[in-house]
Structures are given as structure tokens and as C-alpha cells.
TIZALUM-40536 format. One line per 5 residues: number of its first residue (from 1); their letters; for each residue x, y, z of C-alpha. Coordinates in Angstrom, 3 decimals. Layout:
TIZALUM-40536
NUM> a> X Y Z  ...
//
This chain:
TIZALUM-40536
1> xxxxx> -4.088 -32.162 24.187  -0.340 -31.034 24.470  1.385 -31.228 21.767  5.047 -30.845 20.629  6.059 -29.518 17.239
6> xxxxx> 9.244 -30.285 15.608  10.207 -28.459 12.480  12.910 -26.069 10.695  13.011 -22.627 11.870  13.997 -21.539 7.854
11> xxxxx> 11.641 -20.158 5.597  10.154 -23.241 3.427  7.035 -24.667 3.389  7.691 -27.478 6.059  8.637 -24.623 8.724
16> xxxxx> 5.161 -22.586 7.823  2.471 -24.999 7.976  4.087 -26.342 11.108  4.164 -23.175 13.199  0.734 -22.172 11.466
21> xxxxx> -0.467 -25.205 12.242  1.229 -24.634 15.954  -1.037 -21.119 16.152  -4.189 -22.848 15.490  -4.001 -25.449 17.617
26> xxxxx> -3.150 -23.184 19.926  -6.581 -21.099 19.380  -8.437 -24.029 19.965  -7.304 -24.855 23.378  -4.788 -27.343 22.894
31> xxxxx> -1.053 -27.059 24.767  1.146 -26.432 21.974  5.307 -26.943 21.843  7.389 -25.743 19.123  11.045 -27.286 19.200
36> xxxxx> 13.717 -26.039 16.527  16.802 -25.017 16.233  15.691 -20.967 15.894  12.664 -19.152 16.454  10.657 -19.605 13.129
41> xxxxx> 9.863 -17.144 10.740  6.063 -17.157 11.437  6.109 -17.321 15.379  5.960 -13.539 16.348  3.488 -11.909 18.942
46> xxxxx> 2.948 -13.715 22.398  0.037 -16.408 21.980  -1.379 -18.164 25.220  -1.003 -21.472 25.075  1.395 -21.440 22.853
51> xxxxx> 5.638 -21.983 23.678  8.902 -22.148 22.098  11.986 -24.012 23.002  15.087 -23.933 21.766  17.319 -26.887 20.271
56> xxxxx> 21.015 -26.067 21.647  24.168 -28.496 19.763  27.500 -27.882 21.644  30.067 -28.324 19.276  33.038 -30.475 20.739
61> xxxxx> 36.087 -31.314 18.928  35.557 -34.900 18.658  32.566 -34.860 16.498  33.102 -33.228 12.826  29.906 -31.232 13.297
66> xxxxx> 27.326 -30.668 15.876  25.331 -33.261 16.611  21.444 -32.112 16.041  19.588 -35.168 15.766  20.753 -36.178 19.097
71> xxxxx> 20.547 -32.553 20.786  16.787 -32.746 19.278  15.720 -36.040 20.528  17.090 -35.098 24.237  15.086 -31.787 23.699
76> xxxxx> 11.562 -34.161 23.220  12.351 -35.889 25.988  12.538 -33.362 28.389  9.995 -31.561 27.251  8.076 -33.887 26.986
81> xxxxx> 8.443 -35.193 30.558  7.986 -31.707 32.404  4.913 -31.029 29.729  3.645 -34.559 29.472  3.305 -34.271 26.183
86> xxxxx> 0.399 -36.390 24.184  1.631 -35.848 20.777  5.140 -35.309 19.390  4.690 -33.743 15.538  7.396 -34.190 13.775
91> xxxxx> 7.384 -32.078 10.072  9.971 -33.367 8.119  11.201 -36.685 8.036  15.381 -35.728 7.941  15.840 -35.682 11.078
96> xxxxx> 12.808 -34.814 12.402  10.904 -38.498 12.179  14.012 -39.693 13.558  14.359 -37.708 16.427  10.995 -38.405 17.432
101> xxxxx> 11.543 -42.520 17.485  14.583 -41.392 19.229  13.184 -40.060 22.310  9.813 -42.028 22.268  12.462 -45.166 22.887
106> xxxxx> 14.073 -43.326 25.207  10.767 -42.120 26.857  9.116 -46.057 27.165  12.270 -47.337 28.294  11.131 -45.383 32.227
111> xxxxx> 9.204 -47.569 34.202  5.670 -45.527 34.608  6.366 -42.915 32.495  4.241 -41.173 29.831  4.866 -41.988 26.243
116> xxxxx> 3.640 -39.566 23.558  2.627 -40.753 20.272  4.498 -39.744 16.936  3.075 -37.892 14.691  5.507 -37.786 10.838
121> xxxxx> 4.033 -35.212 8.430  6.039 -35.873 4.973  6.538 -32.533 3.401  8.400 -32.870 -0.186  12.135 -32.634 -0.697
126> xxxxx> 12.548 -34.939 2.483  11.298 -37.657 0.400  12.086 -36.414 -3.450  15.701 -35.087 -3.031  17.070 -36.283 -0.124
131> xxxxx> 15.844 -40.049 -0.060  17.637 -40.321 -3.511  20.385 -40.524 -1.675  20.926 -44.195 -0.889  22.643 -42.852 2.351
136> xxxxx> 19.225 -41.802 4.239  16.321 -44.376 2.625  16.826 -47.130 5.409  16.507 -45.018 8.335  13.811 -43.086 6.910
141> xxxxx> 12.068 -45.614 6.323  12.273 -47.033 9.533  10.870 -44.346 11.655  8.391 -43.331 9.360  7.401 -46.822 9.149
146> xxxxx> 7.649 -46.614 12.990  5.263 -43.281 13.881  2.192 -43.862 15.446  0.546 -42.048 11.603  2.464 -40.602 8.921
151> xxxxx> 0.795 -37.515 7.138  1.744 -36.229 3.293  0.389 -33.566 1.769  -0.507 -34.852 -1.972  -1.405 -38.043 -2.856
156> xxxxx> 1.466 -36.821 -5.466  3.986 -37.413 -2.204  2.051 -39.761 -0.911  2.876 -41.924 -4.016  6.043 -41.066 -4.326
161> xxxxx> 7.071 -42.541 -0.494  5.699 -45.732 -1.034  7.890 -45.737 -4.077  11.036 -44.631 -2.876  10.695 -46.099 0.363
166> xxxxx> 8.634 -49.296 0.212  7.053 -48.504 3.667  3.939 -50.625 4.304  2.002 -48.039 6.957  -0.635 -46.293 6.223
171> xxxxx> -0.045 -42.560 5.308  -3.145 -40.306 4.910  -3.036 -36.914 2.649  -4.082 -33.974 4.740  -3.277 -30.693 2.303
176> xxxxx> -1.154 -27.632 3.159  -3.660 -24.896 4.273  -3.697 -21.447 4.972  -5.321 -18.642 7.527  -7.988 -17.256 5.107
181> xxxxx> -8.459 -14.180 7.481  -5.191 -13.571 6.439  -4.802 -14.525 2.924  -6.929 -12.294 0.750  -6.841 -9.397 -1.832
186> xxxxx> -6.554 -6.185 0.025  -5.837 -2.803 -0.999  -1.771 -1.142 -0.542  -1.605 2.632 -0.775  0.972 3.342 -3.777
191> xxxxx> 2.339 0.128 -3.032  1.651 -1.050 -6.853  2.606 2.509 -8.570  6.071 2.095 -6.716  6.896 -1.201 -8.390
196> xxxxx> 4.953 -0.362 -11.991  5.248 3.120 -12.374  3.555 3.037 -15.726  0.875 0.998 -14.777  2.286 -2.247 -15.806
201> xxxxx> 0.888 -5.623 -15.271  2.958 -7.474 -12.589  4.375 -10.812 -12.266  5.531 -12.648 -9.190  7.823 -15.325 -8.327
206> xxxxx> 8.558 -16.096 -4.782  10.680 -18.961 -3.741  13.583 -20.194 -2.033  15.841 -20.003 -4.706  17.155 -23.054 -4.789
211> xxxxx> 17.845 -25.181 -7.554  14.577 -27.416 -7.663  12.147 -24.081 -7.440  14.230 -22.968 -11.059  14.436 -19.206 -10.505
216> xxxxx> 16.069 -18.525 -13.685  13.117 -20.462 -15.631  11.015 -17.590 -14.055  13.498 -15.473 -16.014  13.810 -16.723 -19.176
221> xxxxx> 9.862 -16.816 -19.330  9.645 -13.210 -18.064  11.419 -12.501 -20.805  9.678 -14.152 -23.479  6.377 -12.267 -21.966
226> xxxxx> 8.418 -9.284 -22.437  8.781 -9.358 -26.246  4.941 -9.474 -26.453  3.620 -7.121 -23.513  5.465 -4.814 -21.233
231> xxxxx> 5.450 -6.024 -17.418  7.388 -5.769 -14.309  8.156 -9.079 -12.845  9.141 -9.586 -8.891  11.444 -11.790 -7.499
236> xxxxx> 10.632 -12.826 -3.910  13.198 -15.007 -1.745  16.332 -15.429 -1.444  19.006 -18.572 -1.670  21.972 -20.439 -3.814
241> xxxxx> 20.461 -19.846 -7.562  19.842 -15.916 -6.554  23.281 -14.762 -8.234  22.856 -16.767 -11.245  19.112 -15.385 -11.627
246> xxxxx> 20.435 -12.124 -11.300  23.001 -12.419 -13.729  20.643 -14.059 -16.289  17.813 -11.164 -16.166  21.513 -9.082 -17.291
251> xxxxx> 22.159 -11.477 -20.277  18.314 -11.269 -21.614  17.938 -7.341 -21.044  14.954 -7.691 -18.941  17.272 -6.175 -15.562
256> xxxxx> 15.275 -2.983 -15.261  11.915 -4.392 -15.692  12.963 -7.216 -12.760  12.990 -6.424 -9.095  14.791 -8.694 -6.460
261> xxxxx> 12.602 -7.572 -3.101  14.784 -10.400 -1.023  13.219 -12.597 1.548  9.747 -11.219 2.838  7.976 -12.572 5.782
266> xxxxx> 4.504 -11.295 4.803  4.185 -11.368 0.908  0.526 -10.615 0.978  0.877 -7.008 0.400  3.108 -8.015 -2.836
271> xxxxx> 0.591 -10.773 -3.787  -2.240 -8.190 -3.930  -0.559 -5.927 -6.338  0.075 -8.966 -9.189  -1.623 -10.089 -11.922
276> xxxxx> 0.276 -13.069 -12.365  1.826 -15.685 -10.504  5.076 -17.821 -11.559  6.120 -21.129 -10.405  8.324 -23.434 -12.982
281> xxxxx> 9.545 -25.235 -10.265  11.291 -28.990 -11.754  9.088 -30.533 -8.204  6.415 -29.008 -5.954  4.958 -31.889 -3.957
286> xxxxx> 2.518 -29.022 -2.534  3.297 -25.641 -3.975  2.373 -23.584 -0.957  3.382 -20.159 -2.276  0.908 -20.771 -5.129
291> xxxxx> -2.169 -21.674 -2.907  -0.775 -18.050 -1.129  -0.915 -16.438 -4.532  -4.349 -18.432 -5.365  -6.455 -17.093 -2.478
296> xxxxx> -5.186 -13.472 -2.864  -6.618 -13.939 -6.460  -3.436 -13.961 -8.615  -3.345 -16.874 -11.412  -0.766 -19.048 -11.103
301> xxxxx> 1.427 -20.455 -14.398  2.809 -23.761 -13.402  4.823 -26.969 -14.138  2.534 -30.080 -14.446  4.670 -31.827 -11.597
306> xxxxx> 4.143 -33.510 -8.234  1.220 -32.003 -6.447  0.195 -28.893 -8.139  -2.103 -30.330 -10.127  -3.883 -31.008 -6.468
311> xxxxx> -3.693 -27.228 -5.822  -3.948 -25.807 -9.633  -6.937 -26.986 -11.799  -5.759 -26.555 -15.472  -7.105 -23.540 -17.237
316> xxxxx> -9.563 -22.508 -14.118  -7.672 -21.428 -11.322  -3.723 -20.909 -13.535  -2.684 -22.598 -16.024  -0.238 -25.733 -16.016
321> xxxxx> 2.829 -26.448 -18.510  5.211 -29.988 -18.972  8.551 -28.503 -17.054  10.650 -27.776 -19.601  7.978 -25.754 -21.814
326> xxxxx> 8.715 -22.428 -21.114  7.066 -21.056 -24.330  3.838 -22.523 -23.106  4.450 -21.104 -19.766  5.288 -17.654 -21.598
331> xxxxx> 2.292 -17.556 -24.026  -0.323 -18.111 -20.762  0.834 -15.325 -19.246  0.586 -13.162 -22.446  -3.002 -14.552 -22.804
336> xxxxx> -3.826 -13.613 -19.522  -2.362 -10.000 -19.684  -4.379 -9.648 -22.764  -7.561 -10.891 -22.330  -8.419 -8.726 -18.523
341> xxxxx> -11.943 -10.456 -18.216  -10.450 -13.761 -18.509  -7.601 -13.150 -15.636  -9.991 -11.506 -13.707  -12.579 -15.124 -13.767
346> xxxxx> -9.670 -16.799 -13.000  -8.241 -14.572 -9.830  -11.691 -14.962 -8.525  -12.160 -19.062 -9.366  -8.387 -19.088 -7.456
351> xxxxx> -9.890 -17.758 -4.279  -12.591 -19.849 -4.506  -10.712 -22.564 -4.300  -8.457 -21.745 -1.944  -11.292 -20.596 0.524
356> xxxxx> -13.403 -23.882 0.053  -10.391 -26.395 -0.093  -8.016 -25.117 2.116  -8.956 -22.837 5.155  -7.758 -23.555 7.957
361> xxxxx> -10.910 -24.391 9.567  -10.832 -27.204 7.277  -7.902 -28.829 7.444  -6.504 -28.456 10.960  -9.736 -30.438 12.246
366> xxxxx> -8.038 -33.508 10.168  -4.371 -32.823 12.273  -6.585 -33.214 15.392  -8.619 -36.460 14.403  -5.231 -37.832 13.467
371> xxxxx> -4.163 -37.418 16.960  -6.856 -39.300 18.532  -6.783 -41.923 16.455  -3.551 -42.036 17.621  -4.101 -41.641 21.145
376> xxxxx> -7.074 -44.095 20.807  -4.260 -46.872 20.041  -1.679 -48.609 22.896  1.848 -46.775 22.237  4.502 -48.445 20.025
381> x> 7.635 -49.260 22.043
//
């Protein structure tokens, strides 16, 4: 098959599994085309079969900012035309799903001419956050309701669509996954005496920093933990609540026992020196970075919200806490960094269920049925 891609070049969840998901196609001998705005954060080395192109929005001084949606939907058609695309993939629905209907229109209108399906893949905040705003929900709506299949990945956001949208199509949950070749526990020379000179347990929290992902939660639990056990906690990412967190680690005295390591590409080497994963995120429709933490055997300490409980089983693979229960949150890491035989059965029950749940060679075999089932069916117009 040949297959476009549409997704955000940023680091976020949406932007990973897409140009993973991009790479593995890829591997198995499909045509693969990644469209965004950038080059995204995963697509590095040369692959064969695999190609970027660039979204370009001229600014001109009529409109008040550049016009992506339409620069996007132009891209898809003409790639689509001199690729003949099957499949156009679009992660995200704002203004990805959009785009898509976009050019498909534009793409049937041609006498003769090949018209690729639409794929939507719902991610999270695109549903959440942004269709709270009454301003987006109709058109949304519309061209999801409009894609030859819509994808979520939690029943969690599956739910929550219907909900918020009151779309009638039929949306099937296929899970975030990972490269399990490339997830795992390995071994970094001095990496871990570096960060915990004194041999102290480590704690992770890697994020976007934005509001939602609560940053400063990660904080103020850190330093509950610290009045009980000494630890080092890192702080991975980087985005609007980073000052704030900073500042806050200042307030509760825990500044020298918290590192800010910025955005990193490849957190693998930091996953396999920690003991303990963080995530008090206020909504996680997924939670990739904890299935990342999860199948490099770190236990992850969790709000009880949206999809985790999908990815996290209570008390075997992390523990999860009600959002606003930071003590809780607190007093499961303590038992954890207390009780070593216990953290280690559940760093090992983690990657176990990463590596039988989601592998890619699980999951990416669902992207492709999707597609011909989609195929299999006469194009919308």
C-alpha cells in the first residue's frame, strides 16, 4: 500500500506513534508518506521506503495568520496524485481529520482520478481539551464522522468522543505501542552514579510540561517522598509549566535533589537508571511515556484518569491514585523504595506487559487490517 501520514512534527504522543508507526510500515513493504509542518522528532536515519514532505504556509498580509489547514490539504493532494496514495492517515483530529476531508473532496471532484481513503486516529487532547471549546465540536465532528474509519487509542477516548461529539461511526480502539527492540532495561556506564551520586533511588517524570501533564504535582509529591527516604527525582521535557515547576522545587527545598535534563529525544538511557516512574497527569487518554517507562521495567505511580488504567493494572504493574491525592501518590513511592523485592516484581510484571500487550508486532498488524477494510469499501465522496 502507499500511505500518507499526517501528524505534528512536536514532541507529544500523537507525533511519536505516527512516525513510529510510519517506520514500521515502512519495514514491511508498504510506501510510506509523512506530511507535517517540520521534520519530526523520531524520523532520523534514511529508511527505504520511507519519505518526508514538508507543509510550507506563506504568510500574506491579508490573512491574520498562516493558513495551515489549507497549505496541508493542498499538500495531500499533490502528493497524493504524483504517489497515488491508498491511504491518507491523519493523527490528530485539529486539523489533521480536516485536512484530510479537505483534499479527498478535492481529489473525487477529478474525473478518473484516484481517491485515497481517510484514515482519523483520535489521540487525546484533540478530543478532551480542545473539543471543549464550542468553537471546534461541529467541524470535528463532521470529518471524523466523515473518514473512511476513525481509530482511538482507549476505549477511555473512545468514550469520551461519542460523548463530546455525538458522532454515530464506528471508532475501533487500537492501543499506542512501542518498538520492543528498542524499549528495554539496558545497562549505562556511570550514567546512574552521575545523577545519584550516593546511590540514591531515582524518580522520573517526563512530560511536556504543560498544564494537563501537572509537573508541579510531580513536585510536591517528590517532596513528600523526600521527608521519608532520600531520592533524586528527574524532570524530563520541557514546556509552559517548566518555570513554575522550577520555582516550586525552590519553595519546598527539594532544588538540589531535582534535576531538569530538558527535552530528550531518546529517554531510554534515563528510564533504565530509575526506580520509579511519575505521572499525576489531571488526563492521559493513553499515557505513552508510562508504557515507555513500563517496558524498561520502572513502576509507574499514576492518576486513576482516562486511559491509564488500560496501560497500568493497579498494584501489579504501578500503582494508581484519584488526581488530586498526592499523599497516596507519595506513600507508593515510599513503599516501593522500601520494600526492593516488591519494586523489583513489579519492574518485571511492567515489562511483561508491555512486551505481550503492546509490541509493535502486535499492534501495527491492526493499522494495516484497518486499511483494507477500508480499501475493501467504495470511497466516500
Amino acid at each position: 500500500m502507499n500511505v500518507g501520514i499526517v501528524c505534528y512534527a512536536s514532541i507529544g504522543g500523537s507525533g511519536i506513534i505516527a512516525t513510529e508507526l510510519g517506520k514500521q510500515l515502512a519495514s514491511r513493504g508498504h510506501r510510506v508518506h509523512i506530511l507535517s509542518s517540520d521534520t519530526p522528532v523520531r524520523l532520523t536515519d534514511y529508511q527505504p521506503g520511507l519519505s518526508f514532505h514538508r507543509v510550507e504556509s506563506p504568510s500574506y498580509p491579508l490573512f491574520r495568520e498562516p493558513q495551515y489547514l489549507l497549505s496541508l490539504a493542498n499538500k495531500i493532494v499533490q502528493v497524493s496524485r504524483t504517489e497515488r496514495l491508498d491511504i491518507v492517515h491523519a493523527h490528530y483530529a485539529i486539523p489533521h481529520a480536516t485536512a484530510g476531508y479537505l483534499a479527498r473532496q478535492i481529489l473525487s471532484s477529478a474525473p478518473g482520478g484516484a481517491v485515497p481513503r481517510v484514515i482519523t486516529t483520535l489521540h487525546g487532547t484533540d478530543i478532551t481539551l480542545l473539543c471543549a471549546d464550542r468553537s471546534y465540536t461541529e467541524t470535528v465532528a463532521f470529518c471524523i464522522q466523515q473518514s473512511d474509519g476513525v481509530t482511538a487509542v482507549s476505549e477511555s477516548l473512545k468514550a469520551d468522543t461519542y460523548r463530546e461529539l455525538g458522532v454515530q461511526c464506528d471508532i475501533r480502539v487500537i492501543p499506542n505501542f512501542l518498538d520492543c527492540s528498542n524499549y528495554y532495561r539496558r545497562e549505562v556506564q556511570g550514567l546512574r552514579a552521575r545523577l545519584a551520586p550516593t546511590g540514591q533511588p531515582i524518580l522520573i517524570h517526563v512530560s511536556n510540561f504543560r498544564a494537563v501533564k501537572r509537573p508541579t504535582a510531580a513536585i510536591e509529591v517528590f517532596a513528600r517522598v523526600r521527608q521519608r527516604v532520600a531520592a533524586k527525582l528527574l524532570m524530563v521535557g520541557d514546556g509552559p509549566e517548566l518555570a513554575r515547576t522550577a520555582t516550586l522545587a525552590h519553595e519546598l527545598g527539594v532544588a538540589d535533589d531535582v534535576d531538569f535534563l530538558g527535552e530528550q529525544d531518546q529517554v531510554v538511557p534515563l528510564l533504565s537508571v530509575s526506580d520509579i516512574f511519575v505521572l499525576p497527569s489531571s488526563q492521559e487518554s493513553f499515557g505513552l511515556a508510562a508504557l515507555e517507562a513500563m517496558a524498561c521495567e520502572v513502576p509507574v505511580l499514576a492518576s486513576r484518569v482516562g486511559g491509564l488504567p488500560e496501560v497500568i493494572e493497579d498494584g501489579v504493574t504501578g500503582f494508581l491514585s484519584p488526581v488530586d491525592d498526592l499523599e497516596a501518590m507519595a506513600g507508593a513511592a515510599v513503599l516501593l523504595l522500601t520494600d526492593e523485592p516488591r519494586r523489583r516484581a513489579m519492574a518485571e510484571a511492567a515489562r511483561r506487559v508491555a512486551s505481550e500487550r503492546f509490541c509493535d508486532a502486535r499492534i501495527v498488524p491492526q493499522y494495516e487490517a484497518c486499511y483494507e477494510e477500508a480499501l475493501a469499501r467504495q470511497p466516500r465522496r
